[in-house]
C-alpha positions in Angstrom: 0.0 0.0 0.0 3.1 2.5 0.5 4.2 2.1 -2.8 0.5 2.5 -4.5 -0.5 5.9 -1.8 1.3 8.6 -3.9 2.2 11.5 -2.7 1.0 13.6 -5.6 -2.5 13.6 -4.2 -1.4 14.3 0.1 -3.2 17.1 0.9 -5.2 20.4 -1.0 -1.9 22.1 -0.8 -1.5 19.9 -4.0 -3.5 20.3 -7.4 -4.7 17.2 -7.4 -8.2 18.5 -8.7 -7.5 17.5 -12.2 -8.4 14.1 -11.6 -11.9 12.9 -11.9 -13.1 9.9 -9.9 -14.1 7.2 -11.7 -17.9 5.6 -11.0 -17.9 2.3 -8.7 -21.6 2.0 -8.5 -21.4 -1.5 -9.4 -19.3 -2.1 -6.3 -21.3 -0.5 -3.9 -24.5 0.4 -2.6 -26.2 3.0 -1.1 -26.5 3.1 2.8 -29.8 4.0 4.6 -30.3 7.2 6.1 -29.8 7.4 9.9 -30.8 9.4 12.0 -29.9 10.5 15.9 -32.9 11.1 18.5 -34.7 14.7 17.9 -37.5 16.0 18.8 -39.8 16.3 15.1 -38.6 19.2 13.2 -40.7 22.5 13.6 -40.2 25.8 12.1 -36.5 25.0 12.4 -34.2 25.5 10.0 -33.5 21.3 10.4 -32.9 19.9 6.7 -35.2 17.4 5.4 -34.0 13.9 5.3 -34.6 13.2 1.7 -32.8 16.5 0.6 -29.6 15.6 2.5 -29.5 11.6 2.0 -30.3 12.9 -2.4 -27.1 14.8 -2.1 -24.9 11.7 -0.3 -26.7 9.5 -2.9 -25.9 11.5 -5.8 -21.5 11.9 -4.8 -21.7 7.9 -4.5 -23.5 7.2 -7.6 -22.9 9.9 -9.9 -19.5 11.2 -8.8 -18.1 7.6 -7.9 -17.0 8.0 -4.1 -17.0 4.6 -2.1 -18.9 6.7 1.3 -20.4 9.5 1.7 -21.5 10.9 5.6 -22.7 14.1 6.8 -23.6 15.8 10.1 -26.2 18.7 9.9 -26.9 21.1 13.3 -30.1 23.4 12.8 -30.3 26.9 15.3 -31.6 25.0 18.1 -28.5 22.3 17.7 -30.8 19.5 17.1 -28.1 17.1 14.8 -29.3 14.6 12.7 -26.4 12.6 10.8 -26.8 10.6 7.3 -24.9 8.1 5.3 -24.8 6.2 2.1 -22.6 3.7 -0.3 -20.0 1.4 1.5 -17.7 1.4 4.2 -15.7 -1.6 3.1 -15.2 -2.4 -0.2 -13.7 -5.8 0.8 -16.2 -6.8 3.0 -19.1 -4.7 2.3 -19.5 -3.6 5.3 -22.0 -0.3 6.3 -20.9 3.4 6.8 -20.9 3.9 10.6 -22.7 6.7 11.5 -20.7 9.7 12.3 -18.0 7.7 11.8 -13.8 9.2 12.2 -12.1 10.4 9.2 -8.8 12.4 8.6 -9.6 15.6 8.1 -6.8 17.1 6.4 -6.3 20.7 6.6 -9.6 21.5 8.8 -6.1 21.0 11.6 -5.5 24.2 10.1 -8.2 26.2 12.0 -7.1 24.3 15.5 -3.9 25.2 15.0 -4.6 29.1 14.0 -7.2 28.8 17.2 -3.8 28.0 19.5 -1.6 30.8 18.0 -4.8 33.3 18.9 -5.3 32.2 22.5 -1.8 33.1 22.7 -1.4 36.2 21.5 -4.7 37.0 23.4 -2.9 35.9 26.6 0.0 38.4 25.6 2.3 35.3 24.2 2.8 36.0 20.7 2.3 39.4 18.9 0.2 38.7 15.5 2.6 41.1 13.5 5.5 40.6 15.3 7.9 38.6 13.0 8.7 34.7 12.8 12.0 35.6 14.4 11.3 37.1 17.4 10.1 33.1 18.3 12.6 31.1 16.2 15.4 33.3 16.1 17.7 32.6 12.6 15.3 29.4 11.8 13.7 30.7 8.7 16.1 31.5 5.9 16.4 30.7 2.3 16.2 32.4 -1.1 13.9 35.5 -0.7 12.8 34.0 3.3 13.9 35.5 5.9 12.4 35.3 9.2 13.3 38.6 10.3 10.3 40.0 7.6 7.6 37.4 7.9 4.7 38.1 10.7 2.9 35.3 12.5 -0.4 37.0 11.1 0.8 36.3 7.4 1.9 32.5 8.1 -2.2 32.1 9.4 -3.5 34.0 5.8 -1.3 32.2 3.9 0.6 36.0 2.7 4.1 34.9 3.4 5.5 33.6 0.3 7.0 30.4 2.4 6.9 27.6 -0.7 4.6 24.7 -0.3 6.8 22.4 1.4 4.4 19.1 0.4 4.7 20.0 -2.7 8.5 18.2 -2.8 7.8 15.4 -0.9 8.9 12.3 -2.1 6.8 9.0 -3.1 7.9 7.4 0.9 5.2 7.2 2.7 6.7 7.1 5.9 7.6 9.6 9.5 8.2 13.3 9.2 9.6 15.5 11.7 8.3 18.8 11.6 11.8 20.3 11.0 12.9 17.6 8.2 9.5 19.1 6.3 10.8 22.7 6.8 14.2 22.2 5.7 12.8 20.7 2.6 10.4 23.8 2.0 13.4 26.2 2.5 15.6 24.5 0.6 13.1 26.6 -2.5 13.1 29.9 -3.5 9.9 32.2 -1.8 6.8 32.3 -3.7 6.6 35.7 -3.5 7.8 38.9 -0.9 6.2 38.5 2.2 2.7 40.4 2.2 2.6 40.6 -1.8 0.3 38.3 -2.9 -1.7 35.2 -1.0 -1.0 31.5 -1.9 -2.1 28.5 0.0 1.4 26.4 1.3 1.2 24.2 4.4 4.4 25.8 5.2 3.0 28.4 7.0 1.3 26.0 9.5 4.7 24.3 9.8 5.8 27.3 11.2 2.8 28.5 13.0 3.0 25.0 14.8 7.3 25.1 15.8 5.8 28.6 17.3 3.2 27.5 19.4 5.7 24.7 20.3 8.3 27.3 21.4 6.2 29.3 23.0 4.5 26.5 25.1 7.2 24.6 25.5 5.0 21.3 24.8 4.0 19.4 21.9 1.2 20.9 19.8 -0.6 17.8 20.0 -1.1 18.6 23.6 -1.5 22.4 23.2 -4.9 21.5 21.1 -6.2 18.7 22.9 -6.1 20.6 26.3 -7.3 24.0 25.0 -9.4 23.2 22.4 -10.5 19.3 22.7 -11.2 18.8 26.4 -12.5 22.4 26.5 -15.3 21.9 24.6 -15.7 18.3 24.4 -15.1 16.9 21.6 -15.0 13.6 22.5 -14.0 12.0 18.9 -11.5 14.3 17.7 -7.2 14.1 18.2 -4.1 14.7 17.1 -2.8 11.3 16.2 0.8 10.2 18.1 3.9 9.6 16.5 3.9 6.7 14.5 0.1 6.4 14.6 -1.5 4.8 11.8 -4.4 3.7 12.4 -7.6 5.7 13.1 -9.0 4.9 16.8 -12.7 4.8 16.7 -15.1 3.6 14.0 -14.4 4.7 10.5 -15.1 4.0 6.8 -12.4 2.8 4.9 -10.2 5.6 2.9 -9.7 5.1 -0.6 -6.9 6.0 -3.2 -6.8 6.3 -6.8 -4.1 6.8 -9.3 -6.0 8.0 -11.9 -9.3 8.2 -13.6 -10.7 4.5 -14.4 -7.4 2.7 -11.9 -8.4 0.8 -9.8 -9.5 1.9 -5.7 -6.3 1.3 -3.2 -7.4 1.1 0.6 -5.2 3.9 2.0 -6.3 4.0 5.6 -3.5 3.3 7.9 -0.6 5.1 6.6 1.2 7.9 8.6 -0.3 11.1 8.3 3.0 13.2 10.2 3.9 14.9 6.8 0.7 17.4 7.3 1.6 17.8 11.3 0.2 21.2 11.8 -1.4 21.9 8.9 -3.2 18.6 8.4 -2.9 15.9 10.9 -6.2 15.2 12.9 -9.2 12.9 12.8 -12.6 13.9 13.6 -16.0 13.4 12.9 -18.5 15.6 10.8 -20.7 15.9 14.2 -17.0 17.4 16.3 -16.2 19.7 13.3 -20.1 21.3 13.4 -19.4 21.6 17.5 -15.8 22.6 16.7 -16.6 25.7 14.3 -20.0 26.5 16.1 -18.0 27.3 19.6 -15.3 29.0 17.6 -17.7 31.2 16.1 -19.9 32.0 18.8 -16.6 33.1 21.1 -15.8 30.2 23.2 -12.9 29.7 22.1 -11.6 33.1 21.6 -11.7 36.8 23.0 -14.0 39.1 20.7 -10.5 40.8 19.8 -8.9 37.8 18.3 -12.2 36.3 16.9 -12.3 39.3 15.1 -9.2 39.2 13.4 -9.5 35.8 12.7 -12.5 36.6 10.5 -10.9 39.5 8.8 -10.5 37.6 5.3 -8.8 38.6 1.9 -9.9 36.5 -1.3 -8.4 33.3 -1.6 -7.6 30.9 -4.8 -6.9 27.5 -5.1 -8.0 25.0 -3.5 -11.5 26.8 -2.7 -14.7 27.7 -4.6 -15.3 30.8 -6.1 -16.2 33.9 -4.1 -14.0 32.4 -0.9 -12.3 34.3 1.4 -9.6 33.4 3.6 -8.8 35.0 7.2 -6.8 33.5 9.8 -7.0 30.0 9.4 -10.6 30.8 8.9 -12.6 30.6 5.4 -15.6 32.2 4.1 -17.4 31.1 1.7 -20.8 32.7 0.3 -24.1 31.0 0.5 -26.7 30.7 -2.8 -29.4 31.9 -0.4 -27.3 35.4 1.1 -24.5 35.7 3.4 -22.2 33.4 3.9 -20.8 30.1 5.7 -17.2 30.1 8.0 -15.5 26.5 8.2 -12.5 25.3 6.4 -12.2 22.2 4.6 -9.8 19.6 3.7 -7.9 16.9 1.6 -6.1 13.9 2.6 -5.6 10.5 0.8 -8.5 8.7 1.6 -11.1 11.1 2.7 -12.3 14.8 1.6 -14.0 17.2 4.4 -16.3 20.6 3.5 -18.4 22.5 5.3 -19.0 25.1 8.0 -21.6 26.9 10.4 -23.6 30.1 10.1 -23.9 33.0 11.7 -27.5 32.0 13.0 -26.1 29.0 14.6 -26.7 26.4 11.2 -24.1 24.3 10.6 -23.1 20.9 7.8 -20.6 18.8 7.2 -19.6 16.5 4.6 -17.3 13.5 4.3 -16.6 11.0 1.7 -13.9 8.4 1.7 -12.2 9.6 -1.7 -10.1 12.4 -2.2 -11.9 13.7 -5.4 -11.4 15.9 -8.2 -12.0 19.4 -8.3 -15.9 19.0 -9.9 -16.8 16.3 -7.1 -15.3 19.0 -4.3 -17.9 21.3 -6.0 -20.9 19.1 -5.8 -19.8 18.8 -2.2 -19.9 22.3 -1.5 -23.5 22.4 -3.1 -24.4 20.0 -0.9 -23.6 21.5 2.1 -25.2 24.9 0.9 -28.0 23.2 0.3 -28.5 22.1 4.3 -27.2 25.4 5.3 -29.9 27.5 2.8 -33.2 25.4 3.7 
């Protein structure tokens, strides 16, 4: 399985969106909707079954995904969760229900949410530069950490290159320094502040910060003040040498190309996306993770504030996205817009986000997809957010 999970499709710091997944209707079928304990839905904003479970039904039959699983929150957080197509190719077995999946570079938000407590707590200055917190760490042709700011590592405005972008085929354990030495071993992008393009270098070094700063591992940094704080009971930061994922969980799937065949890519070690893409959640702990976040329990008003201070962003999200500090927005069909995130990792492909008005969807499916089937996703998810 090392040698089949490239590395050309790792994380949406890579364009893999020029593949299209392949249909595998024939090898899978679609789940039945279930659905958690609620009171029946009144004049809330609660999606209708059938309009969800269409949408799950439609990204494993048309667009060719193995699973598909969603959590949707209406204003009173009533949750109701939904499922279809397979967990198991190999033995066929069902989706669990809100079931664990890597969720790529949705760590990015947790670990932008950790750099924000601190400088709320007087730790870390937003514009104060990389150096002042790893003195003489950041250099390379065009980088130097005496000009970068913390705030443009979190809005992806530094110029750092991409550092996943030169990884090699070798599935295998990263240090967090091994992956910046690679990165810096590039030329910059771009002058720090010029111009904005996505690299999960800058959570590399956002993540050495808090590290510094703390002096413990970031792993612990966001299970004690994010996880634990507001309980979200299926969410971590996987250990070194971790593979596996803990709970229950669909099988991921890998594909070379259009029309080659599906590769389980599951257990493999995910420490090449450390900061910027390393946790497993669920689709029910990502709507409670970005409804606290927004509605301040997480983060003074001060911080919260410049974390939602956006510019527009580019690849890899939809048109009319903004990006702020770790912290997307993303406009709704219906008016206004939805804050979240997203993320890519072999095996499984996260969207979604929560409302001002307290809505909130999210989507999973065990394929990381082309750019059209991210799309479909995010209409599915505007859907729940705009009935």
């Amino acid at each position: 399985m090392r040698e089949q999970v490239r590395q050309k499709v790792r994380s949406s710091g890579r364009r893999s969106g020029r593949r299209t997944a392949v249909s595998v209707a024939a090898a899978v079928a679609v789940g039945v909707m279930t659905t958690g304990a609620l009171a029946p839905p009144a004049a809330s904003a609660a999606v209708r079954p059938d309009s969800m479970q269409q949408g799950l039904n439609a990204l494993v039959h048309t667009d060719g995904v193995p699973a598909a699983l969603a959590s949707v929150q209406d204003r009173e957080g009533r949750t109701r969760t939904y499922t279809a197509g397979v967990g198991d190719l190999a033995t066929g077995a069902k989706v669990p229900r809100d079931g664990q999946v890597r969720i790529g570079s949705n760590t990015k938000t947790f670990t932008a949410v950790v750099v924000l407590q601190l400088v709320g707590e007087g730790e870390i200055g937003l514009d104060a530069a990389v150096d002042t917190y790893l003195p003489g760490l950041v250099r390379g042709d065009g980088i130097d950490g005496r000009h970068l700011t913390v705030r443009q590592l979190l809005q992806h405005t530094s110029g750092l290159p991409n550092y996943s972008k030169y990884l090699s085929d070798d599935i295998r354990h990263y240090d967090p320094r091994e992956l910046l030495d690679l990165a810096l071993q590039h030329k910059a992008d771009f002058a720090p502040g010029a111009n904005w393009a996505y690299s999960n270098t800058n959570y590399l070094v956002a993540g050495l910060i808090i590290e510094k700063v703390t002096g413990r591992p970031l792993a612990e940094e966001i299970d004690r003040r994010i996880v634990k704080r507001i309980g979200l009971r299926h969410t971590y930061f996987p250990a070194p040498g971790e593979v596996t994922i803990r709970e229950r969980h669909p099988r991921g799937y890998y594909q070379d190309s259009a029309g080659a065949p599906l590769v389980d890519a599951t257990q493999w070690d995910p420490s090449w996306a450390w900061a910027a893409g390393q946790m497993v959640s669920t689709d029910s702990d990502l709507n409670r993770f970005f409804t606290a976040l927004l509605t301040g329990r997480l983060l003074p008003k001060a911080q919260l504030d410049q974390m939602r201070t956006t510019l527009p962003a580019g690849y890899p999200f939809t048109a009319g996205a903004r990006y702020g500090l770790g912290l997307v927005s993303t406009p709704l069909s219906c008016g206004g817009v939805y804050w979240g995130h997203g993320g890519s990792m072999t095996g499984y492909e996260t969207r979604g986000g929560v409302t001002e008005d307290g809505r909130a969807a999210e989507v999973a499916v065990t394929l990381q997809p082309g750019q059209a089937t991210k799309e479909r996703m995010d209409g599915v998810v505007d859907a729940a957010l705009c009935r």
